[in-house]
Every structure is written in C-alpha cells, then in structure tokens.
N, C-alpha and C positions, 0 to 999 in steps of 0.2 A: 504494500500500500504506500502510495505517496505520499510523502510530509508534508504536501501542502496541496491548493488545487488548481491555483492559478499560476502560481511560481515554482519555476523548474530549476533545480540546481544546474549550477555548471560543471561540465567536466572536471571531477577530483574533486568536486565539492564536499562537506560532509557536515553534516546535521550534529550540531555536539553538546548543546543543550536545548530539549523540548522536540516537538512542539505541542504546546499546551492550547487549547480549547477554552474560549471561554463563548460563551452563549448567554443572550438576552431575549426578553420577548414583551412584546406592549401589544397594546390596541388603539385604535381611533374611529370614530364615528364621524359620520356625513351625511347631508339631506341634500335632494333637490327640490328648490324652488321652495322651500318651505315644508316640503311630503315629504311623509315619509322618511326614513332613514336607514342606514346601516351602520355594520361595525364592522372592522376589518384586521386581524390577527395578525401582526408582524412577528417574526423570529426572525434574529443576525447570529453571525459566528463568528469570532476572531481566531486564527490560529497564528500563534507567536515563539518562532525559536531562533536560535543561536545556531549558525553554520559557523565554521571555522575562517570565513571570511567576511560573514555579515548578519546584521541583525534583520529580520524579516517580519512584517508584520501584516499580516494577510485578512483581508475581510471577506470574506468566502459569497456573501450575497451581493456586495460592490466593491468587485474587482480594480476601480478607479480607486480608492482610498488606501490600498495597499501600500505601504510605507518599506521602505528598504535605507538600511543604516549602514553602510561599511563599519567593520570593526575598527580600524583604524580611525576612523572619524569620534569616535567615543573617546571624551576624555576625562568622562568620572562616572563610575556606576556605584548606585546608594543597594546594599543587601541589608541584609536583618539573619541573624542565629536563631532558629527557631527549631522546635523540640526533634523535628524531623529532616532537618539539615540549612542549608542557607535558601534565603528567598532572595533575588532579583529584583525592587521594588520599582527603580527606575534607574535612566543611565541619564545622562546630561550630554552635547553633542558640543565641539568645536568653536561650531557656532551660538551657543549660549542654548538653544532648545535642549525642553527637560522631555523625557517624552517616558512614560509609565509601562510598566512591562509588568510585572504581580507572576512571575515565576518562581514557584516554589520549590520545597523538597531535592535541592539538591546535592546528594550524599556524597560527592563527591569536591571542596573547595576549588581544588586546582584548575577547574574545569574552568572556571571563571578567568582566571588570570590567565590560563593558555589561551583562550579570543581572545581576550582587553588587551594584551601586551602593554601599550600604552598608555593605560589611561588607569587613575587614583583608582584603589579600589577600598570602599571603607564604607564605615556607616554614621546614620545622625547622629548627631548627640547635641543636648542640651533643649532648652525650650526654642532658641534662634534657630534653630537647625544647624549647628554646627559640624564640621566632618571630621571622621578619626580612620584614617589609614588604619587596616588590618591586612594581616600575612596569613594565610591558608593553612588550618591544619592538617597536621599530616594524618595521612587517615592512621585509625585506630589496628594495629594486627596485632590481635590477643592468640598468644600461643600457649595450648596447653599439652606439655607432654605428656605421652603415651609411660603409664605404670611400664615398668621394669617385667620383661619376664620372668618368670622363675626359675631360674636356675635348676640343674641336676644334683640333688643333696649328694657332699660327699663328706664323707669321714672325715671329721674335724679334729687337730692335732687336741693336747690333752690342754695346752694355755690358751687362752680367752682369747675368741675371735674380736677382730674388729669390729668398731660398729657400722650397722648399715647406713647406708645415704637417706638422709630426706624424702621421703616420696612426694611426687611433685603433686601441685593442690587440683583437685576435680572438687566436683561439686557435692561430693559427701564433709568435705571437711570444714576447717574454720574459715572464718574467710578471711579473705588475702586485701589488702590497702595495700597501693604505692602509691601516694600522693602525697607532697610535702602540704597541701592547702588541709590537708583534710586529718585535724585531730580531735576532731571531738565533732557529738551526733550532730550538732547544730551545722558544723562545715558539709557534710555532708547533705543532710537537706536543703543547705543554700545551695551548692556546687551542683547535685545532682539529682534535681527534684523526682521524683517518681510518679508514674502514672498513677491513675485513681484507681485505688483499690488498695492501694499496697504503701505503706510504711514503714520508717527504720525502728529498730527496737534494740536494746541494748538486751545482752543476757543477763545472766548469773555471773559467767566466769567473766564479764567484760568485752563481751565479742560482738559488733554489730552483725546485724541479720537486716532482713527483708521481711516484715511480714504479712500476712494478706489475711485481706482484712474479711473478705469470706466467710473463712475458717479456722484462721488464724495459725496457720502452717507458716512455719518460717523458712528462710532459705539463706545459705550463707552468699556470699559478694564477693565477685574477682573485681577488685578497681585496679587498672594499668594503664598509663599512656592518655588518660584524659576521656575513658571510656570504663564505666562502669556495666557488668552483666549479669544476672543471675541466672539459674535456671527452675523453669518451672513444668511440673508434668502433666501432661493432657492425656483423656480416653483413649488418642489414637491407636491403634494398633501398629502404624506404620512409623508413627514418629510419637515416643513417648517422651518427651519431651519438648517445650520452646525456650531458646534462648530471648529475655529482653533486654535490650541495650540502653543506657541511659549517655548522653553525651555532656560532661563537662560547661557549664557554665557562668 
C-alpha cells in the first residue's frame, strides 16, 4: 500500500517517520429561495510523514493544499516526551512559518535528528514559550543472561570448594536498580510513573516491588539505562507472560 495518495516518492526515496492519518468531519445546511433545505456530510483526511528528504503533508480530499517541506529547509522542530515515546508537535521553516505536524509515538529518538540534520531540535519551556535543545536517547537494550547450565557433578577434593558466581537476576528474584537518581520510593515515582493499576510498595526486607493493585500480587523491577521493566503473567497459553516498560523521566 502506498504512503500516500496523491504524492509519489522519488527514486530512493524512503518514508522514515509516519505517515499518520488524521480525519475530521462536519456538516452544513442550505435552502433554496427560502424552501426547503438540506444538510450535507463532509469528511477530510490529512496524511502527514517524514521521508528522509522531506516533510509531506497531504490532504487526501484537496489534493491543491498539499504542503511539501524539504528537510533541509527546517530549522527548528518543537517535540514533547511522552509516556509512549517523543511527539513531533511542530517544526518552524527558514522562512519564519511555524506549520503543526501532532506526530506521535515515536520509539525511536534518533529518527528525528537523522531528517532535521540541520535544524534545533528541543522542546518548550517556560510560560513565553521558550526553547531547550535536547540530544536523543539512546534507546534502552536490557540484557538478561541466560542461568548457567548445570554442570556434570564431579567428585569434589576433600577442602572446600569455591564459591559459586552470582546468578544473574530474572524475574523470580529481588529487584535490581541502577540508577544514580533513584534512592528512595519517592525518586522512583517521580522518574518513572506507572501505568494505572499498579504501584510501588516497599517490602519487609527493604526491596521495592510493583504492585497491582487488582490483586495485589507484587513483582520485582529491573531498572537499567533509563528504562524501567517488570514482568507480568497472562492466561495465555502461548505467551505467559508480558513484559511493561516504563521510560525515565
């Protein structure tokens, strides 16, 4: 299917953020001569994405309003961090035009600054609208090793073995923090709020958990790299469990 309807990429072109749909719809009424009347159903479509050479902005029912941006020509885009990755709010052109883009969800930072090359990339701040240049995080890779196999038991001399290594952490065990921001429950609930349903809970022995708030089943937390996870188990029979991600902010 085609990323767009009226706009055809070019040779080597490639689509690298979106394209995202948005859709409206109104009515309007009208008489003649005084009689009678009707009403009359409009529906528009916008479809708006990021090719690696330009910004496109398509209007699917008038094909005259379609707007095309060279990436190059962009020299400030406003995002926003939100729960499910960075939004695109608007980009600012060269020529001083601010022009509104509301592209969301994208889990991927880098994606942004490989089009803009060029051009500020940062978000509002303050009640003036002021701007703060940000750098892309790097995405999150949570690595959990695989337990150790067990070994072929062999006859042990008669003086004391060594001790064993660490076994490295899964989801049975305590949980695991590496974050300098995060010492106490309060850091944690500012840094990395939790969906609804589910809160942090301190134990007995001192060990934050996840608990849900359901049933009250708790679950221990890998936080690394500015990415908090847990895991939780479903009916499935094909996947008994899901992992949820909580991202740093």
């Amino acid at each position: 299917m085609a990323a767009f309807i009226h706009i055809k990429l070019e040779k080597g072109e490639k689509v690298v953020i979106g394209p995202v749909r948005f859709t409206s719809s109104g009515s309007f009424s009208f008489s003649a001569n005084g009689v009678g009347g009707a009403q009359v159903q409009q529906r528009s479509e916008r479809r708006i994405g990021i090719t690696d050479r330009r910004v496109i902005i398509e209007h699917s029912d008038h094909p005259e309003k379609t707007r095309i941006i060279l990436n190059e020509d962009v020299s400030r885009v406003y995002v926003r961090r939100e729960k499910f990755g960075l939004k695109i709010e608007k980009i600012k052109t060269r020529s001083g035009e601010t022009v509104k883009l509301n592209i969301a969800g994208i889990m991927d930072e880098s994606r942004v600054f490989q089009v803009f090359p060029q051009a500020e990339i940062g978000m509002r701040k303050g009640l003036f609208g002021g701007f703060s240049k940000i750098t892309p995080r790097p995405p999150a890779v949570r690595q959990r090793a695989r337990p150790p196999r067990k070994a072929a038991v062999k006859k042990q001399p008669s003086h004391p073995a060594e001790a064993a290594p660490a076994a490295a952490w899964s989801s049975s065990d305590k949980s695991h923090i590496d974050d300098a921001d995060v010492q106490t429950l309060e850091d944690l609930r500012r840094h990395y709020p939790l969906p609804e349903g589910y809160v942090y809970e301190e134990t007995a022995d001192g060990d934050y958990v996840v608990k849900r708030l359901s049933d009250g089943e708790q679950f221990p937390i890998l936080l690394e790299a500015g990415l908090l996870t847990f895991d939780v188990p479903t009916p499935s029979a094909k996947h008994r469990k899901r992992t949820v991600e909580v991202f740093k902010r």
